[in-house]
PyMOL commands that place a pseudoatom at each C-alpha (Angstrom):
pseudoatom trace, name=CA, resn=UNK, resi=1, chain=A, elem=C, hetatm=0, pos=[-44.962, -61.926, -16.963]
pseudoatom trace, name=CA, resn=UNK, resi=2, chain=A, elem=C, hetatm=0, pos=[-45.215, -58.336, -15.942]
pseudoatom trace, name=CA, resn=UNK, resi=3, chain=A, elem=C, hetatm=0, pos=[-47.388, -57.642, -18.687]
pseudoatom trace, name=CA, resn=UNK, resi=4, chain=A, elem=C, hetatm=0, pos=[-50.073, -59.827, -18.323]
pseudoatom trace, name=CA, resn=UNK, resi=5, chain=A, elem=C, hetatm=0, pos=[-51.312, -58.494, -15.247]
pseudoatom trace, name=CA, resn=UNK, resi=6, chain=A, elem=C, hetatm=0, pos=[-50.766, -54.680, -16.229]
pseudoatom trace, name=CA, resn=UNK, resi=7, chain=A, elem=C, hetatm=0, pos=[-47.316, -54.116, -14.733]
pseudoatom trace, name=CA, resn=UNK, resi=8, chain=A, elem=C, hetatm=0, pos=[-44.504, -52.361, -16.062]
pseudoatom trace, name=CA, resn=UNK, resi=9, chain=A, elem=C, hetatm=0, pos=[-41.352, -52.958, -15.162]
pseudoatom trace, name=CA, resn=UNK, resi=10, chain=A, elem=C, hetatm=0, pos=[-39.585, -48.913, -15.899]
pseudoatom trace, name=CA, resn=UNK, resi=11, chain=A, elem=C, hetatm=0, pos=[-39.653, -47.202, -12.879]
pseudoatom trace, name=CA, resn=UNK, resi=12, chain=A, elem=C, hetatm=0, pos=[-42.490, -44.630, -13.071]
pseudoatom trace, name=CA, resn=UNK, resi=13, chain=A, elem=C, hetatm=0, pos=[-41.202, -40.814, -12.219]
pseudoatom trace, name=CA, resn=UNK, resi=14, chain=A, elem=C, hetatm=0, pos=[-42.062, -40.038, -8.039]
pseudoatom trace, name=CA, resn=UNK, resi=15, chain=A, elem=C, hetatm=0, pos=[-41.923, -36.906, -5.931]
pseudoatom trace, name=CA, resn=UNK, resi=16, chain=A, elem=C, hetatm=0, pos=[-37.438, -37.089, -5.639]
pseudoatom trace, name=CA, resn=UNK, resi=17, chain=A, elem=C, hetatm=0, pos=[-37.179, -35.066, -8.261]
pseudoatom trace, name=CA, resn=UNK, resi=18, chain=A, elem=C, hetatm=0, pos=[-37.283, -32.247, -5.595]
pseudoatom trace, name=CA, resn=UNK, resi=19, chain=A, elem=C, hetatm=0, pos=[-34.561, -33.924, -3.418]
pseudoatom trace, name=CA, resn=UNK, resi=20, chain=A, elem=C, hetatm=0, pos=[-31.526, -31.693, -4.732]
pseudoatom trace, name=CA, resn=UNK, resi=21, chain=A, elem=C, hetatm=0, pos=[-33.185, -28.350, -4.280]
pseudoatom trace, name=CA, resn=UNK, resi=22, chain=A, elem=C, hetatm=0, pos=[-33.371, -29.092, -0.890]
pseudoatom trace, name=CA, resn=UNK, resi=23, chain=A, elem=C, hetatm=0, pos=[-29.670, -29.863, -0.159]
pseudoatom trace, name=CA, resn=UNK, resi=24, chain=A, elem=C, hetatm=0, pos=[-29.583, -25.959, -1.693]
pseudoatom trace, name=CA, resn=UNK, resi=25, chain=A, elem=C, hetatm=0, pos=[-31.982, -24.409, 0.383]
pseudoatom trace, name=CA, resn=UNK, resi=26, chain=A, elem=C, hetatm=0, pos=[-30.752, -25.986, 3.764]
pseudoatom trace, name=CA, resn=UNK, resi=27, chain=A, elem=C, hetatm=0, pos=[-27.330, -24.886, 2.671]
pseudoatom trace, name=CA, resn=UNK, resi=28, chain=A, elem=C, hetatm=0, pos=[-28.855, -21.234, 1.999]
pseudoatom trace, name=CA, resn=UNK, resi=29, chain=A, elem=C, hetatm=0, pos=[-30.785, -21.805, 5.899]
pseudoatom trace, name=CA, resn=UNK, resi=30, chain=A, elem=C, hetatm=0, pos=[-27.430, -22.333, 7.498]
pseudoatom trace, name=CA, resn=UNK, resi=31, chain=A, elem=C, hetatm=0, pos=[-25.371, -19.826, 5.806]
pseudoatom trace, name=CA, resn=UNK, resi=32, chain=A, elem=C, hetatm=0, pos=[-28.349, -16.843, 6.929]
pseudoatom trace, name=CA, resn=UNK, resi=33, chain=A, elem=C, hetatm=0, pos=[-28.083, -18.446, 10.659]
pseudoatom trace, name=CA, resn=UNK, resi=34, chain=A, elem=C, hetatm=0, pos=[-24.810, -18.041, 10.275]
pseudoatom trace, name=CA, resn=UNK, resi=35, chain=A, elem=C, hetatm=0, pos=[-24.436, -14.669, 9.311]
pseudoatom trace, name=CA, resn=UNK, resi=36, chain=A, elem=C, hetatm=0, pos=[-27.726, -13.658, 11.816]
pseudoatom trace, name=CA, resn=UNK, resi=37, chain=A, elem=C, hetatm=0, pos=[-25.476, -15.373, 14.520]
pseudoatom trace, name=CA, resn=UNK, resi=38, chain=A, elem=C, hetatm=0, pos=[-22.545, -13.163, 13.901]
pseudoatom trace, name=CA, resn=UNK, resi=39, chain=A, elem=C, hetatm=0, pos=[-24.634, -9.932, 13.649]
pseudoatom trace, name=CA, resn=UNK, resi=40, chain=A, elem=C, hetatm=0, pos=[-26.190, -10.406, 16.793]
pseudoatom trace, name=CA, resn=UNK, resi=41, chain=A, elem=C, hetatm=0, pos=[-22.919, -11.084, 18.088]
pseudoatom trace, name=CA, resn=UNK, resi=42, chain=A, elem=C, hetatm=0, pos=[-21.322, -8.310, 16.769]
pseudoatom trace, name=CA, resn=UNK, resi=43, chain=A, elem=C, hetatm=0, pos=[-24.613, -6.112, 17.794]
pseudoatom trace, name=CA, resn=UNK, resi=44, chain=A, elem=C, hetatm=0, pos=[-23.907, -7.049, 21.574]
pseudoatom trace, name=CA, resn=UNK, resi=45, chain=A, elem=C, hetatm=0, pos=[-19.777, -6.485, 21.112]
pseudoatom trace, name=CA, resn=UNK, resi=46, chain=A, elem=C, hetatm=0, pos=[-20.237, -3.017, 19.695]
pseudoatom trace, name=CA, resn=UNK, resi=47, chain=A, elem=C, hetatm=0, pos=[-22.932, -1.230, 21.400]
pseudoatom trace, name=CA, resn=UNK, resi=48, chain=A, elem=C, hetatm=0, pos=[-22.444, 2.253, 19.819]
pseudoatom trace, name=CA, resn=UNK, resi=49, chain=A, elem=C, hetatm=0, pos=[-23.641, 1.156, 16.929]
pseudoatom trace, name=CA, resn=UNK, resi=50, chain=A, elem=C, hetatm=0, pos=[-27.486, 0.761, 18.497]
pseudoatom trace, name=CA, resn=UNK, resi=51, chain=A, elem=C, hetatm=0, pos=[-30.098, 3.099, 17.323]
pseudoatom trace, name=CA, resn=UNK, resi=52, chain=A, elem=C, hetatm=0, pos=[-30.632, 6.126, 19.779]
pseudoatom trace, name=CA, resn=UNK, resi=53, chain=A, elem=C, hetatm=0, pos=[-27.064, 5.902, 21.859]
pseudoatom trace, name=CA, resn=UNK, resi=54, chain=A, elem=C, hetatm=0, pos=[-24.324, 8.417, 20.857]
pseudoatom trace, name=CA, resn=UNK, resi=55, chain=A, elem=C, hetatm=0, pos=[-20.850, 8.501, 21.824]
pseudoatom trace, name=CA, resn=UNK, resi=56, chain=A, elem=C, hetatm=0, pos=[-20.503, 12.019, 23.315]
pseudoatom trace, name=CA, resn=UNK, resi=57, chain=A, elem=C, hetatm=0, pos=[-17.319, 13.458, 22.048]
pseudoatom trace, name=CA, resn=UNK, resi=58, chain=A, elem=C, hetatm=0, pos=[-15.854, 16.685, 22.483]
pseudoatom trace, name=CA, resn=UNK, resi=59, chain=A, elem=C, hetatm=0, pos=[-15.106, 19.588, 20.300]
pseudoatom trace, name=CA, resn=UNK, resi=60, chain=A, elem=C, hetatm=0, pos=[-10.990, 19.606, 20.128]
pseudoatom trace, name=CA, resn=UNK, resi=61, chain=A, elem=C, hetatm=0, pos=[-9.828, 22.699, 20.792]
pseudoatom trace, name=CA, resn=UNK, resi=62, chain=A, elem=C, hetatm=0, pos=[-7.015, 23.840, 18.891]
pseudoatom trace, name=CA, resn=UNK, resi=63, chain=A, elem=C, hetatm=0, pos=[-3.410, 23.755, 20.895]
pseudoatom trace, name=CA, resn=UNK, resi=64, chain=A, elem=C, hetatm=0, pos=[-2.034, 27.143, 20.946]
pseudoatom trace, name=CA, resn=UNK, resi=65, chain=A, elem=C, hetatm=0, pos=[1.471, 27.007, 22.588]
pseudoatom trace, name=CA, resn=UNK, resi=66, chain=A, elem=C, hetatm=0, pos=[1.490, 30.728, 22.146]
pseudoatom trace, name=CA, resn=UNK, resi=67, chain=A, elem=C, hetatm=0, pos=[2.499, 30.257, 18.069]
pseudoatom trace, name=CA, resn=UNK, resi=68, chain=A, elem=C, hetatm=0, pos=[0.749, 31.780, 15.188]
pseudoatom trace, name=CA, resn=UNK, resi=69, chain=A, elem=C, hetatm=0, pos=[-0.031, 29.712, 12.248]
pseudoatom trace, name=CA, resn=UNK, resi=70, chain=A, elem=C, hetatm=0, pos=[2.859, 30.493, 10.224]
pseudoatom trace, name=CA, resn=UNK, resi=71, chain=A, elem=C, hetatm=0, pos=[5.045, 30.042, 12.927]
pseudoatom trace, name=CA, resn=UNK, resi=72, chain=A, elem=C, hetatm=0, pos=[3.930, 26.189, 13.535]
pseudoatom trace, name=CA, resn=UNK, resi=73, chain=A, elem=C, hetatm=0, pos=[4.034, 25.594, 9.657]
pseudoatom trace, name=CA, resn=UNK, resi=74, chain=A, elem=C, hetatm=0, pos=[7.163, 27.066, 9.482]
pseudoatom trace, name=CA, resn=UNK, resi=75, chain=A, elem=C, hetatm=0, pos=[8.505, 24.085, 11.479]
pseudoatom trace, name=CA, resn=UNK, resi=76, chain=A, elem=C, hetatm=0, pos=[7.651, 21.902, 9.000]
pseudoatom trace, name=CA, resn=UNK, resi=77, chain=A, elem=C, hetatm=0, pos=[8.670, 23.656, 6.271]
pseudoatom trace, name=CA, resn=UNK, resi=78, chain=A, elem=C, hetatm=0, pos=[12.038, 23.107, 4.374]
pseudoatom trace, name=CA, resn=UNK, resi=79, chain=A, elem=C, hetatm=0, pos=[14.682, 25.773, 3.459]
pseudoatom trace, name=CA, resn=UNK, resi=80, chain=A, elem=C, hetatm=0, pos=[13.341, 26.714, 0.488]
pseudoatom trace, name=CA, resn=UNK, resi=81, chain=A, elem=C, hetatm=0, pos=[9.613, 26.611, 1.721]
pseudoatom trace, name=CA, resn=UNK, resi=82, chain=A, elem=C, hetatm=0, pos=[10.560, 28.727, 4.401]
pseudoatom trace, name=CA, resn=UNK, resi=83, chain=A, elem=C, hetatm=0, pos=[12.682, 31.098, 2.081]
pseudoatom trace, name=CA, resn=UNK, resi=84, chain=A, elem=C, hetatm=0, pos=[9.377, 31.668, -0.195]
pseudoatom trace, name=CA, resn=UNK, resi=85, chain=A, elem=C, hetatm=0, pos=[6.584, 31.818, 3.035]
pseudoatom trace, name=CA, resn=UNK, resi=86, chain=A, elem=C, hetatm=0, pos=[9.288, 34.631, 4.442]
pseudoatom trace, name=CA, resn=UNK, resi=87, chain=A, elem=C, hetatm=0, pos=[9.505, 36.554, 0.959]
pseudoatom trace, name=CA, resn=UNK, resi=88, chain=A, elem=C, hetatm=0, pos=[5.628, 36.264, 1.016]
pseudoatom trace, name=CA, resn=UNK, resi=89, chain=A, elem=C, hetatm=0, pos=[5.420, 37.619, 4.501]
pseudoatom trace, name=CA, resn=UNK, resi=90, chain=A, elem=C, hetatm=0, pos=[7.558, 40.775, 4.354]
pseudoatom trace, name=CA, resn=UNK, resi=91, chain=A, elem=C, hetatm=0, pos=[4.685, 41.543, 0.781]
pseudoatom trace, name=CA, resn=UNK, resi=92, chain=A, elem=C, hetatm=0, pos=[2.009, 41.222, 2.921]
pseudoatom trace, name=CA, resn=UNK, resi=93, chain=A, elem=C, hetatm=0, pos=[1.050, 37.659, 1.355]
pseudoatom trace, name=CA, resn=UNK, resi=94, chain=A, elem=C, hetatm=0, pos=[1.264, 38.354, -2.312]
pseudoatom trace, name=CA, resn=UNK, resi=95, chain=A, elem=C, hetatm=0, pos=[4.099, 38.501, -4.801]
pseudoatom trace, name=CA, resn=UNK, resi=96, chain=A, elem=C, hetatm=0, pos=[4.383, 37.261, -8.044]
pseudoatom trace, name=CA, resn=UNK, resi=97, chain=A, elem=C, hetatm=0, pos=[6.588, 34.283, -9.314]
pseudoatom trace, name=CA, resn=UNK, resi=98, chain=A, elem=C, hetatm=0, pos=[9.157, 35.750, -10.780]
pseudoatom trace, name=CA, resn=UNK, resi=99, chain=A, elem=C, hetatm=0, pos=[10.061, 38.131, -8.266]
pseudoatom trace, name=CA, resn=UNK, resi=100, chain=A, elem=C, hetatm=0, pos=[9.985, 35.470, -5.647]
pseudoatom trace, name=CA, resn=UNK, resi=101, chain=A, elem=C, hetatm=0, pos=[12.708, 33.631, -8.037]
pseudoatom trace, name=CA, resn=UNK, resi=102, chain=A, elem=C, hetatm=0, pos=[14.779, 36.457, -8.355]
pseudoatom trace, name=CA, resn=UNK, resi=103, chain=A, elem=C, hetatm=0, pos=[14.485, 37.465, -3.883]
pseudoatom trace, name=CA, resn=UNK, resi=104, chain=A, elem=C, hetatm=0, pos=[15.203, 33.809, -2.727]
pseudoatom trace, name=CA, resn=UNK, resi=105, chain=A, elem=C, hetatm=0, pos=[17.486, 33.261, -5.421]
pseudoatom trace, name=CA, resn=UNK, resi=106, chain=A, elem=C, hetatm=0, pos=[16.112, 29.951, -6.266]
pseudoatom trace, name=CA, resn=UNK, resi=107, chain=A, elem=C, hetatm=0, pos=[16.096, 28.470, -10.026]
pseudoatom trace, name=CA, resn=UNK, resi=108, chain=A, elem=C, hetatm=0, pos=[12.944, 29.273, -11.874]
pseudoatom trace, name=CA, resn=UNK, resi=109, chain=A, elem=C, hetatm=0, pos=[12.176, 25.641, -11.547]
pseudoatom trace, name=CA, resn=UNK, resi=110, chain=A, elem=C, hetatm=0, pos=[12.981, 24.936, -8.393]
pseudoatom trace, name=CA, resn=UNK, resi=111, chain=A, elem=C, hetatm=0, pos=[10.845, 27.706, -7.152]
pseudoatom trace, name=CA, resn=UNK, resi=112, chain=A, elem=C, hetatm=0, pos=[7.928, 26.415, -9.563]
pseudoatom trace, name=CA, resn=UNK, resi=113, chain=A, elem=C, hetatm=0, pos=[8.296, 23.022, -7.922]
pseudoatom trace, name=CA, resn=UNK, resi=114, chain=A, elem=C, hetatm=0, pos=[8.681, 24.356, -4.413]
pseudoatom trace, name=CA, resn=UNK, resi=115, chain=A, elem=C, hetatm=0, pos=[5.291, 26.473, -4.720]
pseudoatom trace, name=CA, resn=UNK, resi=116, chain=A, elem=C, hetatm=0, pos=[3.246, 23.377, -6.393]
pseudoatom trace, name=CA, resn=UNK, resi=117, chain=A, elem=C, hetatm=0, pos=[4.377, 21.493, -3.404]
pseudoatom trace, name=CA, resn=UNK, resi=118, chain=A, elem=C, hetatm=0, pos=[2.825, 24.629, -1.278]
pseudoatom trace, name=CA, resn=UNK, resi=119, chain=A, elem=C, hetatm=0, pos=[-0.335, 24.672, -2.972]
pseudoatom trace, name=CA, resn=UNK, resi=120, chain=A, elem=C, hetatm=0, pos=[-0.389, 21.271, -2.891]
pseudoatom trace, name=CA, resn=UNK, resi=121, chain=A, elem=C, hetatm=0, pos=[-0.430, 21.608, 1.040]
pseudoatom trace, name=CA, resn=UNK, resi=122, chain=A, elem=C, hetatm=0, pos=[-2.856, 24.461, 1.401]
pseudoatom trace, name=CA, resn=UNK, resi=123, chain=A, elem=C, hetatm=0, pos=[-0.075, 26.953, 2.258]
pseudoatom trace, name=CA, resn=UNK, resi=124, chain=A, elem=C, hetatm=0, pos=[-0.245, 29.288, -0.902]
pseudoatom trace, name=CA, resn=UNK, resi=125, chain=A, elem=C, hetatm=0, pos=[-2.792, 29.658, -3.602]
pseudoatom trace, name=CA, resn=UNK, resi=126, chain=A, elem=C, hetatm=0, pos=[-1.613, 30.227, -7.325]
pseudoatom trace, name=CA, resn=UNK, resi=127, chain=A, elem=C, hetatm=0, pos=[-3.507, 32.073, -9.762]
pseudoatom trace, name=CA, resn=UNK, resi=128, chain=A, elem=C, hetatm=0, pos=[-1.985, 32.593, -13.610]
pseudoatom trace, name=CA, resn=UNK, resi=129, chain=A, elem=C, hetatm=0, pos=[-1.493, 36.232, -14.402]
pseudoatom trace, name=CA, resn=UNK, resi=130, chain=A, elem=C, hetatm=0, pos=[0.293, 36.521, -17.923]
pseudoatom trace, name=CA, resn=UNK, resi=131, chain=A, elem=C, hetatm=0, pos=[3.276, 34.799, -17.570]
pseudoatom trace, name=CA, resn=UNK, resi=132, chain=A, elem=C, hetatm=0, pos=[4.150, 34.178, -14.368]
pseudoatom trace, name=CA, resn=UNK, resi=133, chain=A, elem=C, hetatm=0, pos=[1.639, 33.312, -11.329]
pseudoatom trace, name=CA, resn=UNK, resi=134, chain=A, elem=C, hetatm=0, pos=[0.594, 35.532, -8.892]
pseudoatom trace, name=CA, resn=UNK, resi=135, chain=A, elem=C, hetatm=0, pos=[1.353, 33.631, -5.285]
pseudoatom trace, name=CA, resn=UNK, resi=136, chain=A, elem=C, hetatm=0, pos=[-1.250, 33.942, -2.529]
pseudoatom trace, name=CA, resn=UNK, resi=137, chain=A, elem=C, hetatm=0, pos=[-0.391, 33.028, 0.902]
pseudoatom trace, name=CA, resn=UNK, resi=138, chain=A, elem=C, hetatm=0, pos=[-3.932, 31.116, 2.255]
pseudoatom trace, name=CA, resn=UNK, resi=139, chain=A, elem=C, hetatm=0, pos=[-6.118, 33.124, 4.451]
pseudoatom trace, name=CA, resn=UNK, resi=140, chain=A, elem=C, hetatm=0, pos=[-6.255, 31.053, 7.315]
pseudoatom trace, name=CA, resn=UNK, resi=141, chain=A, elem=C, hetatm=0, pos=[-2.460, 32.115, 7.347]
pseudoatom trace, name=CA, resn=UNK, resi=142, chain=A, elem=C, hetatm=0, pos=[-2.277, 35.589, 6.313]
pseudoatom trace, name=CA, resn=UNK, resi=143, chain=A, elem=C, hetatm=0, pos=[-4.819, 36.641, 8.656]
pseudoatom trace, name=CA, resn=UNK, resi=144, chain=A, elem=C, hetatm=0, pos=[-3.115, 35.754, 11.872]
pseudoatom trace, name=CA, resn=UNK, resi=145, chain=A, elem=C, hetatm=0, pos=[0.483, 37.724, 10.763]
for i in range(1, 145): cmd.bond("trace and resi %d" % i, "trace and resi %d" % (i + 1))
show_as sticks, trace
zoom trace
């Protein structure tokens, strides 16, 4: 019957086609008011972070006690740290390896493994000279002996 006055009976395609994309964009809509909501909050919970304001902080100044530099590493030093830092000390801060073995009377690798763990720490520098190393105590503590 349809088709005698012109009708069809298949649905004809309408504007829903669209209807899925929204249920994407209001989910993207929520999620930015979401996160805007939580940077505004975290804007008015943190206000150092505002453009223009500083925290004012001031320079540390080092704490003396009345020690030298070697004398406060030397606390934390072990025995055989402290054996090596002396032997470098009475050579005015440079010796080579293999006398330092030989004065402490470590092993020659024990005293290779106890001055990588001091130039590990900033405490001596190591440069190769032939065979053995020539062993640097740092400037920042050679210069205050």
């Amino acid at each position: 019957m349809g088709r005698i006055t012109g009708q069809t009976s298949t649905p004809t395609p309408s504007a829903n086609y669209m209807l899925p994309y929204f249920g994407a964009l209001f989910a993207v809509f929520i999620a930015l008011t979401i996160v805007g909501i939580i940077g505004i909050a975290y804007y008015l919970v943190y206000p150092q972070i505002r453009i223009g304001t500083t925290i004012s902080t001031s320079p540390i100044s080092p704490i003396t006690n009345g020690l030298s530099a070697i004398e406060s590493v030397a606390k934390t030093l072990t025995e055989d740290e402290r054996k090596i830092v002396t032997v470098l000390q009475t050579h005015q801060g440079k010796y080579l390896q293999k006398y330092i073995k030989t004065e402490t009377g470590l092993s020659r690798l024990q005293t290779h493994r106890v001055l990588a763990r001091l130039a590990d720490h900033s405490i001596v520098a190591l440069e190769k000279t032939g065979n053995t190393n020539q062993v640097t105590l740092t400037d920042w503590l050679n210069q205050q002996q």
